[in-house]
DRENROTOR-908715 format. One line per field, with one value per residue (C-alpha): residue number from 1; residue in one letter; chain; x, y, z. Coordinates in Angstrom, 3 decimals, decimal comma. Each point is the difference from the previous one (the first is absolute). Layout:
# residues N
n = [NUM;...]
res = [A;...]
chain = [A;...]
xx = [X;...]
yy = [Y;...]
zz = [Z;...]
END
This chain:
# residues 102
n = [1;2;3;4;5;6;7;8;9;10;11;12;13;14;15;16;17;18;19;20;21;22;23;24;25;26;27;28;29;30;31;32;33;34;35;36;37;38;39;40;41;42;43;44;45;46;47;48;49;50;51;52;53;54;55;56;57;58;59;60;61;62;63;64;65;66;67;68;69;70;71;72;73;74;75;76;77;78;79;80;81;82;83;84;85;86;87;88;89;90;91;92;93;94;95;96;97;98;99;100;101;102]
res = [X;X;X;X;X;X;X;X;X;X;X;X;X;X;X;X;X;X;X;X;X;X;X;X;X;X;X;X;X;X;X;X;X;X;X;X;X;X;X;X;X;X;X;X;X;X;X;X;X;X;X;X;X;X;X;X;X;X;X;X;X;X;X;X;X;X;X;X;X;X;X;X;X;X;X;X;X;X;X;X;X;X;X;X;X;X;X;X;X;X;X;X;X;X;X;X;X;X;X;X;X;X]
chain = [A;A;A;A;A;A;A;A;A;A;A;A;A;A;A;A;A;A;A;A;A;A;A;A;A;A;A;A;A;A;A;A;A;A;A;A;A;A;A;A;A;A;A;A;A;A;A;A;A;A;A;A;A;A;A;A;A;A;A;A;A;A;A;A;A;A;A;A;A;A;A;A;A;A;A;A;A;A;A;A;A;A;A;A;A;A;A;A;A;A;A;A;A;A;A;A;A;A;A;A;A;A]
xx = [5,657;-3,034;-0,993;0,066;-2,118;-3,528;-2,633;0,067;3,042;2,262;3,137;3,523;1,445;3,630;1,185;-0,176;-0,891;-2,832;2,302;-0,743;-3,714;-2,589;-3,823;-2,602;-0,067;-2,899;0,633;1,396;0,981;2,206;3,678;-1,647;-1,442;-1,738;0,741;-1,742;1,028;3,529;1,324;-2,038;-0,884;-1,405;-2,874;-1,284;-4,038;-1,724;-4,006;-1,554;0,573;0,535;-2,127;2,997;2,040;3,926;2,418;-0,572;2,817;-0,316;1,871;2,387;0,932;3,510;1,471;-0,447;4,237;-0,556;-2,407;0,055;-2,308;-0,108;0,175;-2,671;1,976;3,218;-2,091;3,901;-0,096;0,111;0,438;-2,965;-0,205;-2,857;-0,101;-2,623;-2,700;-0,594;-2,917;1,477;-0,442;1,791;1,569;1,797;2,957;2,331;3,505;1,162;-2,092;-1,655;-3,516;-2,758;-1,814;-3,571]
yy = [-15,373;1,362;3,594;2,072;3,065;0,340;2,297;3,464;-0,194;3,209;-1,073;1,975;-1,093;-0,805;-0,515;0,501;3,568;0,616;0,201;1,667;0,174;-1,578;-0,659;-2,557;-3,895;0,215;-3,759;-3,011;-2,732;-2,536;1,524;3,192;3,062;3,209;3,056;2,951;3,051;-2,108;-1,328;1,678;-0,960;1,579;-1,417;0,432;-0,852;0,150;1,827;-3,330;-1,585;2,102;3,147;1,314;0,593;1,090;-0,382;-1,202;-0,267;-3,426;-1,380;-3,127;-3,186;0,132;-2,714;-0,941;0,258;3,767;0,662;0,357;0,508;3,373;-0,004;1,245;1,762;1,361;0,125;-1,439;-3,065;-3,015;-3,853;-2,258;-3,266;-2,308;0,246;-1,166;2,178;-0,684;-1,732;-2,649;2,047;0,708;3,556;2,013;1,375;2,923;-0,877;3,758;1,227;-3,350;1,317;-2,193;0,638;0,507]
zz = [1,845;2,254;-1,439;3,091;-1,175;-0,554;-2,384;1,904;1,659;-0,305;-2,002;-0,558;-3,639;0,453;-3,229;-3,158;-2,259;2,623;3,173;3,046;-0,894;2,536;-0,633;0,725;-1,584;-2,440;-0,863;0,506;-2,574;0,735;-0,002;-0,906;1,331;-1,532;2,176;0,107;-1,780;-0,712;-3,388;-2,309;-3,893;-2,846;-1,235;-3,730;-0,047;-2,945;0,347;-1,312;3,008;2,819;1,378;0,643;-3,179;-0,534;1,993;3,709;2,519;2,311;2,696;-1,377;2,225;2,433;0,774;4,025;0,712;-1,319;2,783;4,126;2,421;2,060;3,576;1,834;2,182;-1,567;-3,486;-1,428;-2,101;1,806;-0,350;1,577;2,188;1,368;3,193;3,028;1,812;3,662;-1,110;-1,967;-3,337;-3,021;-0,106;-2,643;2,002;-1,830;1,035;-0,046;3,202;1,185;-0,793;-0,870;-3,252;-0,243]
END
């Protein structure tokens, strides 16, 4: 399966404890992304290794399904196709509005 999305891209979380909240793909790893201010963990560090001692709250992987692009246009989540440019080139299309992304 081709992972439509891409780092920066503005994401709506669609299920799980973390619906309904939107925010921008940190990361991408395989089946996995990290989203911004989404899906947050506690983190215990230890002052021997970090600068940064105590606990730290961090953003925690999602699994792709639990994600979906936002249109550009009616800023709803949307599913994505490939799709052709005029020019021969490949173009993410959002199948909600028709818009091309990017």
């Amino acid at each position: 399966m081709a992972v439509r999305l891409k780092k920066d891209d503005l994401v709506a979380v669609v299920a799980g404890k973390d619906k309904g909240q939107t925010g921008r793909i940190l990361s991408i790893a395989g089946d996995r992304v990290i989203v911004e201010g989404v899906n947050l963990m506690k983190r215990h560090q230890s002052p021997r290794k970090f600068r940064e001692p105590g606990i730290v709250e961090r953003e925690a992987a999602i699994h792709v399904s639990n994600v979906m692009l936002v249109d550009p246009e009616t800023e709803k989540p949307t599913r994505v196709r490939v799709g052709e440019d005029k020019d021969g080139k490949k173009v993410r299309i959002a199948v909600r509005s028709g818009a091309v992304i990017d």
